[in-house]
C-alpha positions as CSV (number, residue, x, y, z in Angstrom):
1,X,29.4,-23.4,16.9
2,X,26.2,-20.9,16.6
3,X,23.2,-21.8,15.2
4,X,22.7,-20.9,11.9
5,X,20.5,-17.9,11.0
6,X,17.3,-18.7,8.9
7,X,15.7,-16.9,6.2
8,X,12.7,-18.8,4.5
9,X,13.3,-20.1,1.2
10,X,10.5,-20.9,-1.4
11,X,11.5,-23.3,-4.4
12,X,10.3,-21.9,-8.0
13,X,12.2,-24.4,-9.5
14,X,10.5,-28.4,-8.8
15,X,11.3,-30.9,-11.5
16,X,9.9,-30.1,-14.6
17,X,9.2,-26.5,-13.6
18,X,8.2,-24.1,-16.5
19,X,8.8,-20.3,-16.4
20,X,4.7,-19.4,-16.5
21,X,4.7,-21.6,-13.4
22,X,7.5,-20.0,-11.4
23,X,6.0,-16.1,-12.3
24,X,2.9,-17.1,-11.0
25,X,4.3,-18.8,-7.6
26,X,6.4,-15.7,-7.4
27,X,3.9,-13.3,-7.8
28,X,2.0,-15.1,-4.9
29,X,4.7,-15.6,-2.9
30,X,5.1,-11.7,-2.9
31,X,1.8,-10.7,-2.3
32,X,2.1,-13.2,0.9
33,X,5.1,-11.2,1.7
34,X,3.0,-7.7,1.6
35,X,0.4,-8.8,3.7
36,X,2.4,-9.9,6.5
37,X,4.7,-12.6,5.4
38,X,8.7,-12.5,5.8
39,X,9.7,-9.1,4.8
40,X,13.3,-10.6,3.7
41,X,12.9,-14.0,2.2
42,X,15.2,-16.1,-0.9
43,X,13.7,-17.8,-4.4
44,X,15.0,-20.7,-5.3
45,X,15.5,-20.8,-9.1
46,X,18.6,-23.0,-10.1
47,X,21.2,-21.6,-12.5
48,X,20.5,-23.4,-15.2
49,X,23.2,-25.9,-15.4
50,X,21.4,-28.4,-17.2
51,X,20.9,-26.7,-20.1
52,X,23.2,-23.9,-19.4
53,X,20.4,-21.3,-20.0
54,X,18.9,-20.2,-16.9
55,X,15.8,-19.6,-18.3
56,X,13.4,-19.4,-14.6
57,X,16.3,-17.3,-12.9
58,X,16.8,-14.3,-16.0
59,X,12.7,-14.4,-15.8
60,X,12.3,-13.8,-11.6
61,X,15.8,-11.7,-12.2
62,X,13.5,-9.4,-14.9
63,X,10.2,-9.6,-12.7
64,X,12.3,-8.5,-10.1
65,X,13.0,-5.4,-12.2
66,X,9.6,-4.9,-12.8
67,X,8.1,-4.8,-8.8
68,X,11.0,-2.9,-8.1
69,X,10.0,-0.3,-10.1
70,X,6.3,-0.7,-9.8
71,X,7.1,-0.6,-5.6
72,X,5.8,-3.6,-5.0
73,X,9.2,-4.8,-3.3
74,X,11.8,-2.9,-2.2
75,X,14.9,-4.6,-3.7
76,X,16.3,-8.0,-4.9
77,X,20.1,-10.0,-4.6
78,X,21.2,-12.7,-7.1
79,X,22.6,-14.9,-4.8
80,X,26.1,-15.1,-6.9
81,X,26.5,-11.8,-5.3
82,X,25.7,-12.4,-1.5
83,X,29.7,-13.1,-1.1
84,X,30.5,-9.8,-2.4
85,X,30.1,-7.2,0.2
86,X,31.6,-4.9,-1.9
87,X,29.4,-5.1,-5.2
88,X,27.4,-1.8,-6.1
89,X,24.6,-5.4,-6.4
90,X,25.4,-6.0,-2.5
91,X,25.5,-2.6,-1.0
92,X,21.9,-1.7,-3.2
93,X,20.5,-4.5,-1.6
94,X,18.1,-2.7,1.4
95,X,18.5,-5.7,3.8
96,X,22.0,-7.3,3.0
97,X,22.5,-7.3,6.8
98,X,20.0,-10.1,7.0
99,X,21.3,-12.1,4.7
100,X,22.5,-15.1,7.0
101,X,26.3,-15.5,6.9
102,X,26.2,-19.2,5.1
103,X,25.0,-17.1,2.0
104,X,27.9,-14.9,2.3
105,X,30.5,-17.7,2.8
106,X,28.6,-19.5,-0.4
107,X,27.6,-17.8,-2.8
108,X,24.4,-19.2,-4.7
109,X,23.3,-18.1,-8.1
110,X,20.8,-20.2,-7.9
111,X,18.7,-18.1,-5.7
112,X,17.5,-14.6,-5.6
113,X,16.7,-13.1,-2.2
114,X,14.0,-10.6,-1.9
115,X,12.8,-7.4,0.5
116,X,9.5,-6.1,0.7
């Protein structure tokens, strides 16, 4: 069996988490990324299946958005599409290559992987 591929994961979502917390740990976690960190890396944001809403993964899903467009990364992946080699999500995705093949066998949407 090979070893399994690695990508470094950052939790945005601890107990009791609120969505002012995980923007601010995401916005550091990206500028760590721009000066020098992993250039492909995954949030952790949970799905929201306690209260069905989802409320810290549709706010790093829209911040995403945002750096995106302001060039500050270069692309995001909600993990419920990591599976899906074929999605016009997958194939926009700049480094989907790296995305280790335990992601792509199980799909996540609770995490959102990230290129800067």
């Amino acid at each position: 069996m090979g070893r399994r591929q690695e990508i470094e994961e950052f939790d945005l979502h601890p107990r009791g988490a609120r969505v002012d917390d995980a923007l601010a740990r995401l916005d550091r976690i990206i500028s760590y990324a721009r000066g020098g960190g992993p250039s492909v890396f995954a949030v952790v944001t949970g799905y929201g299946s306690s209260g069905g809403t989802a409320m810290i993964k549709n706010a790093v899903i829209d911040a995403c958005r945002r750096y995106r467009r302001q060039h500050h990364i270069r692309g995001y992946l909600d993990g419920e599409f990591a599976g899906d080699m074929f999605s016009a999500e997958f194939l926009a995705f700049p480094e989907a290559s790296r995305i280790p093949v335990f992601y792509k066998r199980s799909p996540n949407p609770g995490i959102v992987f990230i290129c800067v």
